[in-house]
N, CA, C and O atoms as CSV, one atom per row, in Angstrom:
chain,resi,resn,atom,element,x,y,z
A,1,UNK,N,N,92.258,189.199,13.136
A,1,UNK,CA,C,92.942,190.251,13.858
A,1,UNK,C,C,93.860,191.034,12.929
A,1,UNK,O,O,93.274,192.022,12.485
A,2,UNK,N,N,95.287,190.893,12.431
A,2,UNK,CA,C,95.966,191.381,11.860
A,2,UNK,C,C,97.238,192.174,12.819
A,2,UNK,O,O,97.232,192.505,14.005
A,3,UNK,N,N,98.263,192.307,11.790
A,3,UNK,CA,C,99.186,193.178,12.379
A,3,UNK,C,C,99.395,194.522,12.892
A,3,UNK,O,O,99.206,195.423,12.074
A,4,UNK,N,N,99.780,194.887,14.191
A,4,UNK,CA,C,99.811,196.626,14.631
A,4,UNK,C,C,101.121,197.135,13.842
A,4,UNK,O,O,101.904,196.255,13.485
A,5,UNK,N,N,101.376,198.227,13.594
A,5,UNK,CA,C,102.528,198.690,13.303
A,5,UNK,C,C,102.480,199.549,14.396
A,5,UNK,O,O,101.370,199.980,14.709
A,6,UNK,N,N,103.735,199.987,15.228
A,6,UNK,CA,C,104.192,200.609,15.938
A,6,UNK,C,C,105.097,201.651,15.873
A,6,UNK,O,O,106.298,201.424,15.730
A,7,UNK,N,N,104.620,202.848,15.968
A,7,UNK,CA,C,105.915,203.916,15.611
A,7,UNK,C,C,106.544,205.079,16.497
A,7,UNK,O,O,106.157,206.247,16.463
A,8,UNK,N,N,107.308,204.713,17.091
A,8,UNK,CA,C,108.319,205.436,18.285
A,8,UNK,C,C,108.462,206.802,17.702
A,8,UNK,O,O,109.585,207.130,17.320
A,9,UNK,N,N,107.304,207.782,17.563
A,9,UNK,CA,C,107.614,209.399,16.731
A,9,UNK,C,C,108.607,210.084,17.293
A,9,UNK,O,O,108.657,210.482,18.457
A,10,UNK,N,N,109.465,210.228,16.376
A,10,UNK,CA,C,110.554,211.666,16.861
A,10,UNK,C,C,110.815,212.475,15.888
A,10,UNK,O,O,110.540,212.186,14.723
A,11,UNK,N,N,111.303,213.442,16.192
A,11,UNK,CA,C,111.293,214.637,15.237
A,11,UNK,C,C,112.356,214.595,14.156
A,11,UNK,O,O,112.381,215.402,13.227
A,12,UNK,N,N,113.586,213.218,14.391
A,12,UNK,CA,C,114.294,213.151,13.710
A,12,UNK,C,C,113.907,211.532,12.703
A,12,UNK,O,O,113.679,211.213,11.536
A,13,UNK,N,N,114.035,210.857,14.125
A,13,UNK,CA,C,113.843,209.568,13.227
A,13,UNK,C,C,112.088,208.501,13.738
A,13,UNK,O,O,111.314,208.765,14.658
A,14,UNK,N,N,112.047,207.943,13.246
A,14,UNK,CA,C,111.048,207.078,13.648
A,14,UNK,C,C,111.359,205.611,13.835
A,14,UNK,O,O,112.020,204.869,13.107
A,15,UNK,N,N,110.812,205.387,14.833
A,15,UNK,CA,C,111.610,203.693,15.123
A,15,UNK,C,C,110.099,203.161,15.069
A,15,UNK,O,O,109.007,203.674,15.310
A,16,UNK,N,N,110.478,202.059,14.695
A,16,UNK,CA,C,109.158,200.896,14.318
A,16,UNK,C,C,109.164,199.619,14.551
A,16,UNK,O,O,110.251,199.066,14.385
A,17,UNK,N,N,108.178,198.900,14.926
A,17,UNK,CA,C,107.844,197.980,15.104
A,17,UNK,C,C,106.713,196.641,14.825
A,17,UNK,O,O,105.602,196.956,14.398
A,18,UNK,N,N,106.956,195.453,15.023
A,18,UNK,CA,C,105.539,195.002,13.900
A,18,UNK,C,C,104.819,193.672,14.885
A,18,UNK,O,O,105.511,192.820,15.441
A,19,UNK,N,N,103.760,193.705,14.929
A,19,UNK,CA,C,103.379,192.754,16.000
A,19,UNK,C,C,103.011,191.893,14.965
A,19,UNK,O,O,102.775,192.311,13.832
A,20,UNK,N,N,102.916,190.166,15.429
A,20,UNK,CA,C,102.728,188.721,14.502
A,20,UNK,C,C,100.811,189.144,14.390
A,20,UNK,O,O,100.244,189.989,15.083
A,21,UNK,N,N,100.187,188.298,13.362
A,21,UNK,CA,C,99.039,188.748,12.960
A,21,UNK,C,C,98.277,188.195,14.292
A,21,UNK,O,O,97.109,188.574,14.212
A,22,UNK,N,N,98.476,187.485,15.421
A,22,UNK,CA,C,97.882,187.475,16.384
A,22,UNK,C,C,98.055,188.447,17.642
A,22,UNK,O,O,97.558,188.590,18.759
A,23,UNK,N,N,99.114,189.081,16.773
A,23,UNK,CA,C,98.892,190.169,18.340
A,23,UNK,C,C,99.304,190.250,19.708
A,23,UNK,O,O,99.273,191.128,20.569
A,24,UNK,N,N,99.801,188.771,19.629
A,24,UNK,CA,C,100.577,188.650,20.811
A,24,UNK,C,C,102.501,188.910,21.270
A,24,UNK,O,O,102.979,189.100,22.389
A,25,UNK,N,N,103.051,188.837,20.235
A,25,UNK,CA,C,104.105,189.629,19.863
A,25,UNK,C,C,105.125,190.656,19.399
A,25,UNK,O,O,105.426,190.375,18.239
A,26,UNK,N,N,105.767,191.708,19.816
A,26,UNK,CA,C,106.547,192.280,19.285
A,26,UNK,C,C,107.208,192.608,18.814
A,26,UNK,O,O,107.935,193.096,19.679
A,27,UNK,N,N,107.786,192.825,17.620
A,27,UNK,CA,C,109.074,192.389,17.066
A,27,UNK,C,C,109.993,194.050,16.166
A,27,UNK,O,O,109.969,194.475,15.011
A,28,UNK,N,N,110.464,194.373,17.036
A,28,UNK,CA,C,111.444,195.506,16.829
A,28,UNK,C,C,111.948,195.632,15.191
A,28,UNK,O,O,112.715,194.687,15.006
A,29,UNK,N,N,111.807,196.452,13.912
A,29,UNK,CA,C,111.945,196.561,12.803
A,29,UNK,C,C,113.282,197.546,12.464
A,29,UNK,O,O,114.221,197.504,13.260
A,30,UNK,N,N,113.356,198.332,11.418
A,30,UNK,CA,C,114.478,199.513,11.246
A,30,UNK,C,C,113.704,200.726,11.875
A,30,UNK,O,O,112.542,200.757,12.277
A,31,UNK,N,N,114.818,201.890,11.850
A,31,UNK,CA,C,114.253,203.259,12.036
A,31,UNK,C,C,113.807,203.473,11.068
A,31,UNK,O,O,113.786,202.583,10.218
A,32,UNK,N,N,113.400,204.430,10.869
A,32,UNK,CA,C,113.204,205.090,9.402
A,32,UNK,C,C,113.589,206.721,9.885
A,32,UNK,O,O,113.220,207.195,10.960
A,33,UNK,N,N,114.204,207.278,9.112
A,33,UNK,CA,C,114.213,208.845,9.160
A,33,UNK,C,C,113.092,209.971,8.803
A,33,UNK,O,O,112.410,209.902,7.780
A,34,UNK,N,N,112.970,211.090,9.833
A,34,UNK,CA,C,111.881,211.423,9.442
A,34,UNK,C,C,112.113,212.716,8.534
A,34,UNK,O,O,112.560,213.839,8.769
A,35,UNK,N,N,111.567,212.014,7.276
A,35,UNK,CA,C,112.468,213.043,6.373
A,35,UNK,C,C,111.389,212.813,5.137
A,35,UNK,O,O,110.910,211.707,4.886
A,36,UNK,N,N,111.068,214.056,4.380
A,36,UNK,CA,C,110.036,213.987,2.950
A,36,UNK,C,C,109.359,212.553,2.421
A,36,UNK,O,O,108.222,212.464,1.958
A,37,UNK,N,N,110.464,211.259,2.618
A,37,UNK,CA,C,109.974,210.412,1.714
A,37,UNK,C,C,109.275,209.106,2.910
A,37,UNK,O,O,109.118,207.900,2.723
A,38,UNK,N,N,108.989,209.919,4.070
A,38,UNK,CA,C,108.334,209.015,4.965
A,38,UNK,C,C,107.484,208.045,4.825
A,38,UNK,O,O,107.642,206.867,5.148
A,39,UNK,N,N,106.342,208.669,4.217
A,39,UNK,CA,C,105.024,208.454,4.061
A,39,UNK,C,C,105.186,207.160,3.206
A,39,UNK,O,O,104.553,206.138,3.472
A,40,UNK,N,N,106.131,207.256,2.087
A,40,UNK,CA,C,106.414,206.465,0.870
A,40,UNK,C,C,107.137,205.254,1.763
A,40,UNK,O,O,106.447,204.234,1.786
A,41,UNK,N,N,107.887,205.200,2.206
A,41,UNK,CA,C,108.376,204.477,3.635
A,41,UNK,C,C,107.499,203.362,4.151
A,41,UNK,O,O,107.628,202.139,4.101
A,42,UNK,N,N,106.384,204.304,4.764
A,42,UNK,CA,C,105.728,203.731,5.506
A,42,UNK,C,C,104.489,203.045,4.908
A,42,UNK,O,O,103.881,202.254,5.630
A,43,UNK,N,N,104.130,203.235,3.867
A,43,UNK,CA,C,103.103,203.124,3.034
A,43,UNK,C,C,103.278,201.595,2.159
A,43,UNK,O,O,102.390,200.871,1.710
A,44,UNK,N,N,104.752,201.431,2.118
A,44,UNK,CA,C,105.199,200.187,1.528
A,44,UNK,C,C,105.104,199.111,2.590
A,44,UNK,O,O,104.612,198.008,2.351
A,45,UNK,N,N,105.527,199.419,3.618
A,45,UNK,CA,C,105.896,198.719,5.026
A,45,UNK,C,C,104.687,198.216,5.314
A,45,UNK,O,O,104.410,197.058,5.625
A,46,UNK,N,N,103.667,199.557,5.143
A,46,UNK,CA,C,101.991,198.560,5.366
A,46,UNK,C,C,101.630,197.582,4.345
A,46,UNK,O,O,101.314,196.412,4.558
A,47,UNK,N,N,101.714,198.232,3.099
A,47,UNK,CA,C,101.714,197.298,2.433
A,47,UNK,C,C,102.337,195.921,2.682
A,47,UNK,O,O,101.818,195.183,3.520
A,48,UNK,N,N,102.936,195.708,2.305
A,48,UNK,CA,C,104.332,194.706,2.341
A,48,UNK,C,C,104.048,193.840,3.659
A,48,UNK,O,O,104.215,192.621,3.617
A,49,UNK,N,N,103.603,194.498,4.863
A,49,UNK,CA,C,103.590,193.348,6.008
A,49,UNK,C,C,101.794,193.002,6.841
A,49,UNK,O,O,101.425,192.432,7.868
A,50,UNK,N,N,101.077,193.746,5.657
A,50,UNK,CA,C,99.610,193.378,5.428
A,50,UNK,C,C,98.911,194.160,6.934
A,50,UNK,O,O,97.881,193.753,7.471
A,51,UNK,N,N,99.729,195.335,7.428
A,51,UNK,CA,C,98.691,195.866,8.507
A,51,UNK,C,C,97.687,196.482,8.528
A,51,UNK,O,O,97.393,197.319,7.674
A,52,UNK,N,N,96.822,196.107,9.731
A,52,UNK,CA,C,95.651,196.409,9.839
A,52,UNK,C,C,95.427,197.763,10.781
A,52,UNK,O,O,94.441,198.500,10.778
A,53,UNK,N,N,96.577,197.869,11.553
A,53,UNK,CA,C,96.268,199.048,12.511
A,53,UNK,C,C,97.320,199.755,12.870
A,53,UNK,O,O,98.194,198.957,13.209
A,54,UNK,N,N,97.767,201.091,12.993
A,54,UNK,CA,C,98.934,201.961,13.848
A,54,UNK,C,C,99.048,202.067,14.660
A,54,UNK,O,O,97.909,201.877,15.087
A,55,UNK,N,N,99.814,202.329,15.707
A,55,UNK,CA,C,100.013,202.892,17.153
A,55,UNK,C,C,101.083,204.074,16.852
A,55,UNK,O,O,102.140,203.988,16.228
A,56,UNK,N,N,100.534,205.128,17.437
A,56,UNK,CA,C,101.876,206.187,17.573
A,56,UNK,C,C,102.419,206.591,18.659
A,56,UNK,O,O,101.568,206.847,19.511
A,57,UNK,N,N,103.719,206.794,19.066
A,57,UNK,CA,C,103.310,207.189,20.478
A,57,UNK,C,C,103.702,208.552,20.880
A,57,UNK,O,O,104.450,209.416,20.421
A,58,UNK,N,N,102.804,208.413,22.065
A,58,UNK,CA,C,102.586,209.925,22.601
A,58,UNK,C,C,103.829,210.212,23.684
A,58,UNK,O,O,104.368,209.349,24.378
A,59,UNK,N,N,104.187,211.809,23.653
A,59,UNK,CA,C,105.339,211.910,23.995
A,59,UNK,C,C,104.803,212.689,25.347
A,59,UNK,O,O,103.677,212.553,25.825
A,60,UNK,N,N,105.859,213.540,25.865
A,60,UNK,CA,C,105.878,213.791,27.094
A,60,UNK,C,C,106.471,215.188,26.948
A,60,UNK,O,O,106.393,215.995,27.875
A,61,UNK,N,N,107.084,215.490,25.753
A,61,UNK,CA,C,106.538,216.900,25.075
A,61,UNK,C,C,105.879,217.933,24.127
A,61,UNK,O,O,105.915,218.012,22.899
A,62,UNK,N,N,105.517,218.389,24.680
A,62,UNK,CA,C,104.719,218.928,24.066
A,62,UNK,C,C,104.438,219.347,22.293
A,62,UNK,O,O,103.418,219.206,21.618
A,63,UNK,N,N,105.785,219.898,21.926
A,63,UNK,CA,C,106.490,220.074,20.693
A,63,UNK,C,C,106.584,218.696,19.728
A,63,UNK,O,O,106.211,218.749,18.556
A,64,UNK,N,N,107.036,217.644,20.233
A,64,UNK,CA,C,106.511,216.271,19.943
A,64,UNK,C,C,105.273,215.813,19.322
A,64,UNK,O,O,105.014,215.408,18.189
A,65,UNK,N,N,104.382,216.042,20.680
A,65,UNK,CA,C,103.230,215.388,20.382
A,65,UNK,C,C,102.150,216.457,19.322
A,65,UNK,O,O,101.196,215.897,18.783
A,66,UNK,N,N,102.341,217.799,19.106
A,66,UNK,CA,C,101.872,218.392,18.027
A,66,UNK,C,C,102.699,218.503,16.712
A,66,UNK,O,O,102.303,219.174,15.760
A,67,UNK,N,N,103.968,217.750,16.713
A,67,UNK,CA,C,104.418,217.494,15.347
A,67,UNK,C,C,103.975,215.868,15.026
A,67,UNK,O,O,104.235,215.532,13.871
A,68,UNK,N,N,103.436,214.966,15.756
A,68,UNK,CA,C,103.293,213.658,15.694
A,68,UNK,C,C,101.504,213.461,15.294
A,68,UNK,O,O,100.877,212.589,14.693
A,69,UNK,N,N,100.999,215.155,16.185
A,69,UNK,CA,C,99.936,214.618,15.151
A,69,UNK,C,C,99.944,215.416,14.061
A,69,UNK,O,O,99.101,214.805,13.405
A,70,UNK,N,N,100.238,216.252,13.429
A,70,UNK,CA,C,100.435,216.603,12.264
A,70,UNK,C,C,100.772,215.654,11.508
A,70,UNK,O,O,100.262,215.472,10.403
A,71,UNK,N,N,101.876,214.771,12.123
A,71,UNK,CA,C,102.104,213.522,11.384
A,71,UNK,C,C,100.935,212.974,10.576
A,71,UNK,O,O,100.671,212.839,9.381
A,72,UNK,N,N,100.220,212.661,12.000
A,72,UNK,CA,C,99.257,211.643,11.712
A,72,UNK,C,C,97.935,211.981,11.171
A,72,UNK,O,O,97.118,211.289,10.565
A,73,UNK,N,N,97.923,213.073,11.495
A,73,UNK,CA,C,96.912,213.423,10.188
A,73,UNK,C,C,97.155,213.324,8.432
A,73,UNK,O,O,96.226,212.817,7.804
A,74,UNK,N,N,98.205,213.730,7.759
A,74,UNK,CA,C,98.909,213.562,6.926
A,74,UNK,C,C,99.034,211.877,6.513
A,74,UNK,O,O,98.884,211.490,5.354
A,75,UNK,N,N,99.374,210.835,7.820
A,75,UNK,CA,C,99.571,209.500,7.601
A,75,UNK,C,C,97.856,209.022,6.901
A,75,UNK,O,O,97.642,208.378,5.875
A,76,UNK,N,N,96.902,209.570,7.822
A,76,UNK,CA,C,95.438,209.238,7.880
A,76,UNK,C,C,95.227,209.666,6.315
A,76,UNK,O,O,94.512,208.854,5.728
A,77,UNK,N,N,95.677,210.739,5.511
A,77,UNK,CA,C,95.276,210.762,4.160
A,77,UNK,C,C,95.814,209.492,3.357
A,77,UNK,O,O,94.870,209.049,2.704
A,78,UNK,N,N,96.795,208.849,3.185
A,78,UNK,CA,C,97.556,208.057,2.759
A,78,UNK,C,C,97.109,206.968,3.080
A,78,UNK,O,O,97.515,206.180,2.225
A,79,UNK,N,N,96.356,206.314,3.995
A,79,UNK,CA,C,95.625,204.830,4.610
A,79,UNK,C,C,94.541,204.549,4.640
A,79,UNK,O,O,93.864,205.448,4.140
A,80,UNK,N,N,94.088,203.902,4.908
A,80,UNK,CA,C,92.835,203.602,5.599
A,80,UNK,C,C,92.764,202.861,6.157
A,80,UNK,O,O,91.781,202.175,5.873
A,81,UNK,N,N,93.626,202.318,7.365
A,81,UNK,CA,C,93.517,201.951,8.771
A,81,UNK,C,C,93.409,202.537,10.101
A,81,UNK,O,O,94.257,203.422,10.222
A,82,UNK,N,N,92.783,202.407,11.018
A,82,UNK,CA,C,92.811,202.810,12.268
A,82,UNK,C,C,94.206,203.373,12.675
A,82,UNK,O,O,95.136,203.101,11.916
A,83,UNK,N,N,94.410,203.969,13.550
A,83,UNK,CA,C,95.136,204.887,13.744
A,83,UNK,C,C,95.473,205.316,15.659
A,83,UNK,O,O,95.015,206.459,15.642
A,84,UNK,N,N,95.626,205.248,16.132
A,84,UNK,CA,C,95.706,205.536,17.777
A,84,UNK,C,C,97.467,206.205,18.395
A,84,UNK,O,O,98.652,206.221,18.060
A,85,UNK,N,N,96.876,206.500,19.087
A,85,UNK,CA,C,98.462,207.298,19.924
A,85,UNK,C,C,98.089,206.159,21.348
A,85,UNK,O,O,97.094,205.486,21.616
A,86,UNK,N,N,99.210,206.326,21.927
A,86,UNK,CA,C,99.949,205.745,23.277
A,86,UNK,C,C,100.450,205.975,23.462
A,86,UNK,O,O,101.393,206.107,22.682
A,87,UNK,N,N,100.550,206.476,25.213
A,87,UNK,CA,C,101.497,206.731,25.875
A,87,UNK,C,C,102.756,206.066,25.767
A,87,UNK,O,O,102.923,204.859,25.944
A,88,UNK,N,N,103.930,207.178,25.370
A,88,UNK,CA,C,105.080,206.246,25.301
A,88,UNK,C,C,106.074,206.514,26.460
A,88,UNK,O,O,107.272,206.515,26.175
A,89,UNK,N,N,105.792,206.683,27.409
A,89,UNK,CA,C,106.666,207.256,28.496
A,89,UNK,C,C,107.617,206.319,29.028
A,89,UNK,O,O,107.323,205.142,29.238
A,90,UNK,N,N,108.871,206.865,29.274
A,90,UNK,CA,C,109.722,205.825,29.682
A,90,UNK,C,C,110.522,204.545,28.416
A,90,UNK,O,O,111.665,204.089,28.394
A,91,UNK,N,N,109.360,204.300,27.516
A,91,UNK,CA,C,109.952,203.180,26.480
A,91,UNK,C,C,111.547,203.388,25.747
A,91,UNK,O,O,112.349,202.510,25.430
A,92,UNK,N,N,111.657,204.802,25.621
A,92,UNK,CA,C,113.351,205.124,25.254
A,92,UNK,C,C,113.821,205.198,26.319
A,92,UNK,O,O,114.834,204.517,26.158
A,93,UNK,N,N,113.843,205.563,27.427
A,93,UNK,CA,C,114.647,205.196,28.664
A,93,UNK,C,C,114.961,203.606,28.782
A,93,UNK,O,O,116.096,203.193,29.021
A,94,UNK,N,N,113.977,202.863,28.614
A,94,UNK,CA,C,113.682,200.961,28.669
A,94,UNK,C,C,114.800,200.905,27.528
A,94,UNK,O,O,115.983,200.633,27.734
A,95,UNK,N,N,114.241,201.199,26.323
A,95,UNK,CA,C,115.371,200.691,25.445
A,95,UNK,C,C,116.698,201.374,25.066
A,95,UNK,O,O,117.229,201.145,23.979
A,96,UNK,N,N,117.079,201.979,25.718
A,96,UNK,CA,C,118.428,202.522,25.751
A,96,UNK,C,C,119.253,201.923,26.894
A,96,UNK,O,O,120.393,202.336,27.106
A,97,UNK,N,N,118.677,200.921,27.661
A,97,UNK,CA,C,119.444,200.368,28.894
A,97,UNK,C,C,119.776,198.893,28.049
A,97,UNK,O,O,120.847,198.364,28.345
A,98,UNK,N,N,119.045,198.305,27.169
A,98,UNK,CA,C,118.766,197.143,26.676
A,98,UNK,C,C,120.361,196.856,26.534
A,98,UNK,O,O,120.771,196.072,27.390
A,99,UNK,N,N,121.306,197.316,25.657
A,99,UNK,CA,C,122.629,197.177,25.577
A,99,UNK,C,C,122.956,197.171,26.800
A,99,UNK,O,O,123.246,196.020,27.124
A,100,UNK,N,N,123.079,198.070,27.855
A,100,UNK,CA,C,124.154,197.470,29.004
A,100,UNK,C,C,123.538,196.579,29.627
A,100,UNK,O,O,124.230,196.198,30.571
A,101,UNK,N,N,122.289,195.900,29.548
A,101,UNK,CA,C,121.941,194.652,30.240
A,101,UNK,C,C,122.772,193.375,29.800
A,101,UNK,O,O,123.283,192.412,30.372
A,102,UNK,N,N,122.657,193.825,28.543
A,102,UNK,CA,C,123.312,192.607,27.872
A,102,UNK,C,C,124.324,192.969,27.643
A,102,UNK,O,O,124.586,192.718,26.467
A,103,UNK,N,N,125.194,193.511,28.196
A,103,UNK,CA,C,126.594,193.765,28.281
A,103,UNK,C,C,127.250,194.509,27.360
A,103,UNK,O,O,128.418,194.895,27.313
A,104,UNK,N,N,126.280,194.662,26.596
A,104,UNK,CA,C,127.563,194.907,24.966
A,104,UNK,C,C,128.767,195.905,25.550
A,104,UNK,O,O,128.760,196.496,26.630
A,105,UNK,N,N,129.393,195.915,24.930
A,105,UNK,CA,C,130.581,196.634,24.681
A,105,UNK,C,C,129.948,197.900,24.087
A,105,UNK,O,O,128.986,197.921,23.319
A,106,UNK,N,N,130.774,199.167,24.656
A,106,UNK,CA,C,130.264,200.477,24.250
A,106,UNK,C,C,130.473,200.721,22.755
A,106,UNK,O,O,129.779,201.553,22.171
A,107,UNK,N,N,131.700,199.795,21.933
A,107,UNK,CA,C,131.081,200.139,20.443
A,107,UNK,C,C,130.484,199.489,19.830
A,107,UNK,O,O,130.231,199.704,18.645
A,108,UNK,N,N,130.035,198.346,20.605
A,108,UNK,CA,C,128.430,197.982,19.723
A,108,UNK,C,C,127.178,198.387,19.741
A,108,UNK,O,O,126.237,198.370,18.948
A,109,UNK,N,N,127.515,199.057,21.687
A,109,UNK,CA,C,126.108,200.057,21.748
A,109,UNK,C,C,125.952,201.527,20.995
A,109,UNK,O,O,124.967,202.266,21.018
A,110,UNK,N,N,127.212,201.729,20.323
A,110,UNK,CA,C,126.525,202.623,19.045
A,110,UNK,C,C,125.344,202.785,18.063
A,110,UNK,O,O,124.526,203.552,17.554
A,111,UNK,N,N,126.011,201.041,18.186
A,111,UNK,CA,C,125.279,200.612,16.465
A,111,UNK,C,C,123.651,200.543,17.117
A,111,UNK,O,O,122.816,200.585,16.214
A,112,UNK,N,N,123.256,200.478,18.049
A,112,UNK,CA,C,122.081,199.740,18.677
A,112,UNK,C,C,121.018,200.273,18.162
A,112,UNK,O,O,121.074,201.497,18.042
A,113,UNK,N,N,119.913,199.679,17.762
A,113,UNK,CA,C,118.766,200.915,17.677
A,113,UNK,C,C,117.755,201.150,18.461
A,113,UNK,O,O,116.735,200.479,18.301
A,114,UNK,N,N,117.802,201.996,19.321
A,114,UNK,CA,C,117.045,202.460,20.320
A,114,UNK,C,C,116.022,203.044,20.040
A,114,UNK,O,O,115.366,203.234,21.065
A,115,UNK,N,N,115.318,203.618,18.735
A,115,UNK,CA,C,114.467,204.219,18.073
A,115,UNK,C,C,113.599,202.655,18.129
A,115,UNK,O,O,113.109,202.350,19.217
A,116,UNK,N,N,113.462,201.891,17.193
A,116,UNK,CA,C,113.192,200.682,17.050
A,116,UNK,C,C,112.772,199.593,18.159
A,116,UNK,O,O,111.979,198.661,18.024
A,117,UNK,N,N,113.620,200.015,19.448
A,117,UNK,CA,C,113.733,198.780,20.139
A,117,UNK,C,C,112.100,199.611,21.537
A,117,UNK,O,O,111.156,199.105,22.144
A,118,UNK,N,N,112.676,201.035,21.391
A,118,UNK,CA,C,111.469,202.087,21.678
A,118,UNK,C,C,109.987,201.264,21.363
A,118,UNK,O,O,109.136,200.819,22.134
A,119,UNK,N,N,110.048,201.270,20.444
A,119,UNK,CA,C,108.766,201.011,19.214
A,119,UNK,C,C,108.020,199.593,19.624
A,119,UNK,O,O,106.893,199.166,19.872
A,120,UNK,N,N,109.202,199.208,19.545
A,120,UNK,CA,C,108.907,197.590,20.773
A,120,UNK,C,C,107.780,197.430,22.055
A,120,UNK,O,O,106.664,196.929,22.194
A,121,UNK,N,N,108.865,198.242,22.988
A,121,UNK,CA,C,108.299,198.409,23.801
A,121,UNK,C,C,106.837,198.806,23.993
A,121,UNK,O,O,106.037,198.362,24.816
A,122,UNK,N,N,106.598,200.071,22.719
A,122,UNK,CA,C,104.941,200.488,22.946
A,122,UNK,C,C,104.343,199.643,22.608
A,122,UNK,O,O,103.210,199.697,23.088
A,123,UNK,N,N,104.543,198.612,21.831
A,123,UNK,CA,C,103.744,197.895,21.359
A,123,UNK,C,C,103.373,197.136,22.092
A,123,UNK,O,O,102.233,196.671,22.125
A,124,UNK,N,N,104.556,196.797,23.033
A,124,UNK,CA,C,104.288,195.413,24.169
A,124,UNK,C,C,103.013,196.359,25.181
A,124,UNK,O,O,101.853,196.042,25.443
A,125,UNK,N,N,103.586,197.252,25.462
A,125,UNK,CA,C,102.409,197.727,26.679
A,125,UNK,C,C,101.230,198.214,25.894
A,125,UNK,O,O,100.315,198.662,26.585
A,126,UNK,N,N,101.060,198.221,24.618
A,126,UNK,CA,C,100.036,198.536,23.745
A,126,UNK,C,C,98.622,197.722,23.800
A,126,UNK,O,O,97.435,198.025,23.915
A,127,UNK,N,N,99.744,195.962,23.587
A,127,UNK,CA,C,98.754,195.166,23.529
A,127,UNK,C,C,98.745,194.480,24.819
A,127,UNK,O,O,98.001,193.500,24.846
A,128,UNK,N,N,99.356,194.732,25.854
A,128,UNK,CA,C,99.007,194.246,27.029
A,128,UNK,C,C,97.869,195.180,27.595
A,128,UNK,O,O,97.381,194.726,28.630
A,129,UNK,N,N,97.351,196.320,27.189
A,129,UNK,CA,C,96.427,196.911,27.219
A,129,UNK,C,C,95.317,196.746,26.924
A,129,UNK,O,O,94.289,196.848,27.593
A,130,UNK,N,N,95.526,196.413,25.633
A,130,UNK,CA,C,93.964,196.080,24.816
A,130,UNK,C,C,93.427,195.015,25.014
A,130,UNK,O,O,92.295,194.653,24.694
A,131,UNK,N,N,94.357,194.389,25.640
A,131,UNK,CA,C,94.166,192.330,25.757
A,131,UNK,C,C,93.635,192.544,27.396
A,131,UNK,O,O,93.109,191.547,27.890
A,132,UNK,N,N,93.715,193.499,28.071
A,132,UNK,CA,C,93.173,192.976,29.668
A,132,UNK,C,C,91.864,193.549,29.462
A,132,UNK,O,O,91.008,193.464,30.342
């Protein structure tokens, strides 16, 4: 099987995520900024954590989802792994509540990363997808 990488696209930052080589887990990573040295970013990250496949996710605007695939066309020169979008609807709403569930205190929910914890989420409904 191998690992998904998961990437919460935004126009500023990218939040990511890395599923265990079976696929049955999620595990929330850093943001990364989306900024010139992305690719170089992300290119190590595959490297480095031996993935086999992407998920990107698809947004709910429009402006988004044609800068995400521009992305990903650009990503597709740089790889040679599979590649897919998913619906990401709702997953930054999900993970932006994650802090007041767990109570934090409003200046730790600064620090939180909601980009990341995003990224999570697609992944979970990613592979609860592919697995039914």
């Amino acid at each position: 099987m191998g690992k998904i990488l998961a990437l919460d696209f935004g126009l500023k930052h990218i939040g990511t995520a890395i599923s265990d080589a079976q696929r049955t887990f999620a595990f929330a990573r850093e943001t990364i900024s989306n900024s010139k040295d992305v690719f170089d970013q992300l290119s190590k990250l595959i490297t480095d954590e031996n993935i086999q496949e992407i998920v990107i996710s698809r947004s709910t605007s429009r402006e988004v989802n044609e800068t995400a695939q521009d992305f990903a066309d650009k990503l597709k020169k740089t790889i040679d792994i599979p590649l897919h979008f998913f619906d990401e609807r709702f997953t930054t709403k999900l993970a932006m509540e994650i802090p007041k569930t767990l109570g934090m205190k409003k200046k730790d929910r600064q620090n939180f990363d909601d980009h990341s914890a995003a990224a999570a989420y697609l992944l979970e409904s990613y592979l609860e997808n592919v697995s039914s």
